[in-house]
N, C-alpha and C positions, 0 to 999 in steps of 0.2 A: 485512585491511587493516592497514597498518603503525600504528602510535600517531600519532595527528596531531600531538601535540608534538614528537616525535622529525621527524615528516617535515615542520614548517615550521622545523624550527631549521636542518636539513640543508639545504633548500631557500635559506634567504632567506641563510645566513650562510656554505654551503659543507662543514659538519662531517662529518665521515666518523662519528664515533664515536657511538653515539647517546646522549645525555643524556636522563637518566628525567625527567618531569615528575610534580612530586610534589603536585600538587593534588590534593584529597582526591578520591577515584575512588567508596565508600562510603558509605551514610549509612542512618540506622537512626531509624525513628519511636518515640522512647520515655513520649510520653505525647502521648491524645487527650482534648482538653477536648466532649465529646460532650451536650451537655446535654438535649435530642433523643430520646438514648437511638436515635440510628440506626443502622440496620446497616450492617456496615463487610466490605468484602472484599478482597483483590487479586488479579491475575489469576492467579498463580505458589501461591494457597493462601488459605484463610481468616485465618491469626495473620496480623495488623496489626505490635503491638506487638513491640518488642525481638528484629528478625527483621533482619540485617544486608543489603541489598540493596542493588543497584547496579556499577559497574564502568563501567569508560571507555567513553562512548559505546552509553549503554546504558537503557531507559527500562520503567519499570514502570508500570501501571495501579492505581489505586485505585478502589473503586466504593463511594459510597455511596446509601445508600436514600434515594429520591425528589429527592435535589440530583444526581448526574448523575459524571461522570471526572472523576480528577484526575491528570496527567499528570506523574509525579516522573522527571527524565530526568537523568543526569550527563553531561556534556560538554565535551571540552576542548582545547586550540587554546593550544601553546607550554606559555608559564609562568602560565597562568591555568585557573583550571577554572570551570565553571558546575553548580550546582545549581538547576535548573528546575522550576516549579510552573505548568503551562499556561502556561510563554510568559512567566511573573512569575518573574527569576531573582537570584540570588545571583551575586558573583563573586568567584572565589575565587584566590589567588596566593601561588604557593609562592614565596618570595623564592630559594631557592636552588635553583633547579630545575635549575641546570647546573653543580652542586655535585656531583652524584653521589652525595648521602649520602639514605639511605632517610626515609619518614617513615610513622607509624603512624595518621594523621588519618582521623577517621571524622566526619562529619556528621551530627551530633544535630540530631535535628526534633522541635518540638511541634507539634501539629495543632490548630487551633480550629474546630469547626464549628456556628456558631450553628443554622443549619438553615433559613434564609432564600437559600441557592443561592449563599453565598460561603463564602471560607474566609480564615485565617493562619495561616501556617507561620511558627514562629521556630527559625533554624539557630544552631547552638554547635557549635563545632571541640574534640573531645577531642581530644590527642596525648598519645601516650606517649613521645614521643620529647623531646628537647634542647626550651625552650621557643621559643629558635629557629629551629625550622623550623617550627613552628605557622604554615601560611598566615595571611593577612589574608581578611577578607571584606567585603563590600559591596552590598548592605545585609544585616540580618540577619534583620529581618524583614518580611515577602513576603502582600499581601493578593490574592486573584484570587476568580474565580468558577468554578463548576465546568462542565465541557463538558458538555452537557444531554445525556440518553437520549435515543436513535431512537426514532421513530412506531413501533409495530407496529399494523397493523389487524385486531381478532378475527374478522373475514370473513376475511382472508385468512389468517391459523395454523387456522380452521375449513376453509376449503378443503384448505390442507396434509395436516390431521389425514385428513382422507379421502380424499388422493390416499395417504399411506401405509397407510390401512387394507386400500388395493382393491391393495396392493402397485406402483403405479407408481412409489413413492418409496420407498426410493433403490433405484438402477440395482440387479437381482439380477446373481449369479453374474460378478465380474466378475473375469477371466483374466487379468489383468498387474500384480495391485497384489495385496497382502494383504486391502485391506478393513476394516472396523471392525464389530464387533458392533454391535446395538441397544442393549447394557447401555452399551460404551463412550462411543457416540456422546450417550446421556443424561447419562453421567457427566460429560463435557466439556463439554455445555450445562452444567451445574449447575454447574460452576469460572467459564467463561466469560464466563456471561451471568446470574448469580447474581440480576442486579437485575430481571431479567423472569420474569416464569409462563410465558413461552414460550421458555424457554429450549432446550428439547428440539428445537422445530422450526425455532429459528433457526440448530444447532449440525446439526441435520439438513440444513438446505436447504445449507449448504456443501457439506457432506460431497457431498450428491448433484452439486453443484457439480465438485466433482473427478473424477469417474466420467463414463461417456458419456454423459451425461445433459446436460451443455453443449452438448453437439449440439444439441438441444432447446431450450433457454436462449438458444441466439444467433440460432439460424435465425427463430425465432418474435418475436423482435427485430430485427436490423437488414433483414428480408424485411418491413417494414411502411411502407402510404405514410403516415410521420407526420405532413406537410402537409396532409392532409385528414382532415375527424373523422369521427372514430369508427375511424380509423389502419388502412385495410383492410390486410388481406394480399397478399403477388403471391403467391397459391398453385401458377402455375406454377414461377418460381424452385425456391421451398420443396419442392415434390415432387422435380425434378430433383435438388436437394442431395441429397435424402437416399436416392433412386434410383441415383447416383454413391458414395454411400457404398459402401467397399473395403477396408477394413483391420483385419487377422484379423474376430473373429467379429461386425463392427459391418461387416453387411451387412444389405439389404433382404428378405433372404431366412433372416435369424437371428430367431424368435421373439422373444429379450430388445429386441434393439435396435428391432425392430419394437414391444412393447407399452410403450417409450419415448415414443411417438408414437402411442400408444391404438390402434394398425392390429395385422394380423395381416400374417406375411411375404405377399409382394408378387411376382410372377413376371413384372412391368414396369413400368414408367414410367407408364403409363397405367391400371396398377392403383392406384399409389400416389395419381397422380390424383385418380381415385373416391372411395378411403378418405380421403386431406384433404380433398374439399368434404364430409364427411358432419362431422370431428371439427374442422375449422379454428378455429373460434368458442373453444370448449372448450379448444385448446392455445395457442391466446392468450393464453386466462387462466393456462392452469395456468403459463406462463412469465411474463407477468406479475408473479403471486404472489408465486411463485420470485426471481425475480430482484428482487423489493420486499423479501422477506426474507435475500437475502445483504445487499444494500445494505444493511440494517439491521446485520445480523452483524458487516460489514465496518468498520462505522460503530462498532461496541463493540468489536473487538477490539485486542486493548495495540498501540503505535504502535512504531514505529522511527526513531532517531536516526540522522539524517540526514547525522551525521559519521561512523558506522559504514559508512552504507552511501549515498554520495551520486546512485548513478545505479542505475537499472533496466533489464534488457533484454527482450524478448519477441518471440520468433520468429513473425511474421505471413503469410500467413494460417494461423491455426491452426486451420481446415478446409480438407482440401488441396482440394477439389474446387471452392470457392470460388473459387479463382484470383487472379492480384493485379487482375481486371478486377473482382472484387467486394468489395476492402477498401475501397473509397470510401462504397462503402453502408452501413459501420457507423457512419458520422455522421450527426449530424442537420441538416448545412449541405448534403447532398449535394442537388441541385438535382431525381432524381429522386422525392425523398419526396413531390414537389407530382403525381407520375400523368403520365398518366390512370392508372385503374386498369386491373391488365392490361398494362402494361406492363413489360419486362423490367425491372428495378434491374441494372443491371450501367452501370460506365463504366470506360474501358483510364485505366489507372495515371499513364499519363504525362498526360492528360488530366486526371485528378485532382490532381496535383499542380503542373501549370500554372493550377489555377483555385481552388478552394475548402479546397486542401489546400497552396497553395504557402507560401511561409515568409513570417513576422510573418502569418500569417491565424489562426484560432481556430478548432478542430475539437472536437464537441460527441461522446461515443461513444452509441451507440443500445444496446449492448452491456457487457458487463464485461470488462475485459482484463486478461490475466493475465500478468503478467513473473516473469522471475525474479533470480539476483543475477546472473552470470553471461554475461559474451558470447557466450564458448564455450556454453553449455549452450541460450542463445534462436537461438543459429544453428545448432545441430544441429536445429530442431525449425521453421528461416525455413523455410516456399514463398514465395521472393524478394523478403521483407521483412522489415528487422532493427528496431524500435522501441527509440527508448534513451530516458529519459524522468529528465527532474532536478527536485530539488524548484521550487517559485515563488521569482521573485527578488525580489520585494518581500513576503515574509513574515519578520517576524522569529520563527518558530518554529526550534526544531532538530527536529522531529521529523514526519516525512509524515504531513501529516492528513491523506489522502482516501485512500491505500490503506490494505493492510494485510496481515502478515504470516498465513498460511491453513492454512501446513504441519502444524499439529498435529491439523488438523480434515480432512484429507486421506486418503483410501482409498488412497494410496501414504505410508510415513514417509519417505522420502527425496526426493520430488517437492517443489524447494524451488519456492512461489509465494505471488505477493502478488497481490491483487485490487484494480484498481478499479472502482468499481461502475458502472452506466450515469448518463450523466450528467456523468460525468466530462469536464472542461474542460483542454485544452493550447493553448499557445500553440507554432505551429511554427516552428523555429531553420533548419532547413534540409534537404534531399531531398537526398543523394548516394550514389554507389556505393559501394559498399562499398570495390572495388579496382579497378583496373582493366584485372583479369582476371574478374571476380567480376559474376553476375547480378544477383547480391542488391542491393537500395537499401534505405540506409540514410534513416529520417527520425526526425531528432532532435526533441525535444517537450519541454515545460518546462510542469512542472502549472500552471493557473491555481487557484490557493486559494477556495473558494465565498464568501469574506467577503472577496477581496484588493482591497488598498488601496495606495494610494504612501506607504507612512510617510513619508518623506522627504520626499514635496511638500509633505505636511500640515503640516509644522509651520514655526516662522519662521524668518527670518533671524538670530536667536540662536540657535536651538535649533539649525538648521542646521550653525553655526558652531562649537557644540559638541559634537555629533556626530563633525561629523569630528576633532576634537582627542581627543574618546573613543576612535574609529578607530585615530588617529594611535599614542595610547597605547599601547591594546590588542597592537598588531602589535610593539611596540617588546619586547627581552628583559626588559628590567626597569618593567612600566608601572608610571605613577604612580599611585596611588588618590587622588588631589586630583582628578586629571581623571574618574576617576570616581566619588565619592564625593559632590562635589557636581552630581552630572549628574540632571537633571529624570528622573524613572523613566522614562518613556516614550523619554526619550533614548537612555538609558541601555540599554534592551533591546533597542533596533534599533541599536545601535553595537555591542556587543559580538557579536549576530547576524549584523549587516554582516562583522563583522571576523574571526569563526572561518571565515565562508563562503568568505570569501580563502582559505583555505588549501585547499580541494576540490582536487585532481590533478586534472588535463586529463585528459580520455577515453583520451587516446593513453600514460597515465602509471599506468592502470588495467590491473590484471591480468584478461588476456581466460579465466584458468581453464582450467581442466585438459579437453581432448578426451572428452567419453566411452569408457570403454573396449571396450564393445561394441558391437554393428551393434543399433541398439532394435526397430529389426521381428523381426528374428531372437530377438530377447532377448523376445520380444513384451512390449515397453516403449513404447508408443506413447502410450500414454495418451490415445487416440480422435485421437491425429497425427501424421500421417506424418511422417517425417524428411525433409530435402532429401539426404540422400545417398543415398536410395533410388528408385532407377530407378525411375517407372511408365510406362505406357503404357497 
């Protein structure tokens, strides 16, 4: 994606030529006030100190012992840049940003961490350059708290420890992806998730995650009636899915994929049958567990900056056999979770989206879904539903809290995907076709944030007032820092939030990516889903 200073100058003023935005893009933590004595990680490597990170639209994780993330993200929008601490930001403006002339600013931090679950950062601007082009900043120094550690429950990493003992975890022998060792997949817990003892089977249960083993993970999830307790299964559905399962060796009659599912292959329907009423209960759980520990994973791993990358796509249903009559039942609004039991789950699409799915309605997933960056790449991969999904618009974050970027902990290195976990909340924008030549429907979705609030309503008729004069500023080439400098913090964060977010491209202004170059069945690149350009019958 293009520099966002260069594409709102172009944008709002007409410029062909692109002028550099010299806000400092770097910044480097050179001393920690640690009194504590806690341990300190980041996601990219253990050295803290004097280790230069960062880059335009770009965000790094910090973890420490027993206080929780801290989220140091660079950010920038024209002639101004932000250096972000969870949401607590700096702002920073290079007065000559359409000067053309370079600058060498780097963003010095001190860290304070009492050990009571806040922190302050105090920023200082080195340059080497002219003292003249040393941005200005505002404010300099930044107090927040730190994003708390996920639940892990030691029943459930007990459970795990012996689903991989008895070898059900993770998927064996798998034919389209490289794969990761056991030393690997330990080792990337230990980077990862440094701040848990469980780090091993948080960094595992992904992994299995990416493998055919989601088959497992979603079936055993959105097949449940969750309006009634104790959330029975429709063990008919669930058989038939995985009775229809078809693509290369993730068939019913394949050993692995069958002891994915604690069964032995299967020579019908009605064998399959048999073998889920004996293990149903049992894979419940084991997906349950599973899918309680990507959630946790997905909950610690480093975020993404929102102005790198502002929208997501995901090609739906990503079990072909499912059909678009059964993406309605991966929410928990769908009206069949209430039974009887025994009843089909299944409702036709367009039904769905006249009722429980139509637009301004709020869809809850039973499931985790998986995008990627990509239009081209989630519609090579739609059965006739395209998912495009943008951050909340009343958060002033720059960076997607609820998913998370997955690719490194993936049995493919080049399968780019991000996770949201079950649970996950949208607000929907609107259901249309893609084209209209095109089967495919699109439905747009806009995350709801699990803390989301109306900044804006909250506060008064001053504040209100100054906000938008913040706004006003911010968008302006040369803002004032009067208007921001004396602006209440809280204003102040959701004005400059407000005002980079103006500058998003329209969907239609996004580049749709480059076609895959091969046929993925052929490539046997399916990654347990079929592609829509490949004929079945």
């Amino acid at each position: 994606m293009a520099d966002v200073c260069t594409s709102l100058v172009q944008r709002t003023h007409g410029y062909v030529t692109p002028k550099p935005c010299l806000a400092p893009t770097e910044w480097v933590i050179t001393q920690v006030n640690n009194s504590k004595a806690l341990k300190l990680w980041f996601d990219d490597g253990p050295e803290v100190v004097n280790v230069i990170r960062g880059g335009l639209n770009s965000s790094a994780r910090l973890m420490v012992e027993s206080q929780g993330f801290l989220d140091i993200t660079i950010a920038g929008a024209r002639a101004f840049g932000f250096i972000d601490f969870n949401d607590k930001r700096s702002v920073m403006m290079a007065p000559l940003c359409r000067a053309g002339v370079g600058s060498d600013t780097v963003s010095q931090v001190v860290l304070s961490l009492p050990g009571d679950g806040s922190f302050t950062a105090t920023v200082s601007l080195q340059n080497s350059g002219p003292p003249a082009l040393t941005p200005h900043m505002v404010p300099s120094t930044i107090s927040g708290t730190f994003k708390t550690f996920p639940s892990v429950l030691a029943e459930d990493v007990v459970f795990i420890q012996k689903m991989i003992a008895q070898k059900y975890v993770p998927y064996p022998n798998i034919p389209d992806e490289p794969g990761k060792t056991d030393a690997e997949i330990r080792a990337l817990g230990q980077r990862l998730f440094p701040w848990s003892p469980y780090n091993y089977e948080l960094a595992m249960s992904v992994y299995d995650w990416t493998t055919a083993s989601f088959t497992r993970m979603v079936l055993m999830n959105v097949f449940q009636y969750t309006s009634i307790t104790g959330t029975p299964l429709d063990d008919a559905s669930v058989a038939l899915m995985i009775w229809e399962s078809n693509w290369g060796s993730y068939t019913p009659s394949n050993a692995d994929y069958m002891r994915s599912f604690m069964m032995t292959p299967a020579d019908s329907e009605a064998n399959v049958q048999q073998q889920l009423s004996t293990v149903s209960s049992d894979l419940q759980r084991f997906s349950a567990v599973e899918n309680r520990l990507v959630a946790a994973a997905v909950q610690s791993l480093p975020r993404t900056c929102i102005l790198a990358q502002p929208y997501l796509f995901s090609g739906q249903v990503d079990i072909y056999q499912m059909g678009m009559s059964r993406f309605g039942v991966e929410m928990l609004e769908f009206p069949g979770n209430a039974g009887p039991v025994g009843k089909d789950m299944e409702v036709e699409f367009a039904t769905a989206v006249a009722t429980f799915i139509e637009p301004s309605s709020t869809i809850t997933t039973k499931m985790s879904w998986s995008f990627t960056d990509t239009e081209a790449d989630a519609l090579h991969y739609a059965n006739g539903i395209l998912l495009v999904v943008e951050p909340p618009a009343d958060s002033d974050s720059f960076v997607w809290g609820v998913t998370a970027y997955i690719t490194p902990l993936s049995d493919g290195p080049t399968k780019t995907e991000y996770v949201f976990p079950p649970g996950s909340r949208f607000l929907v924008l609107s259901v249309e076709p893609y084209s209209a030549q095109s089967s495919v429907q699109v439905v747009r979705l806009q995350v709801i944030a699990p803390d989301h609030i109306d900044a804006v309503a909250t506060l008064d008729d001053a504040a209100r007032e100054h906000l938008a004069l913040c706004k006003s500023q911010l968008l302006q080439e040369r803002p004032s820092f009067d208007a921001l400098g004396d602006a209440e913090e809280r204003v102040r964060d959701v004005a400059v939030a407000q005002a980079a977010k103006t500058i998003f491209p329209d969907l239609d202004q996004i580049s749709k990516g480059e076609e895959p170059k091969m046929d993925h069945v052929e490539a046997r690149k399916t990654n347990g889903r079929w592609c829509r350009c490949v004929e079945r019958h």
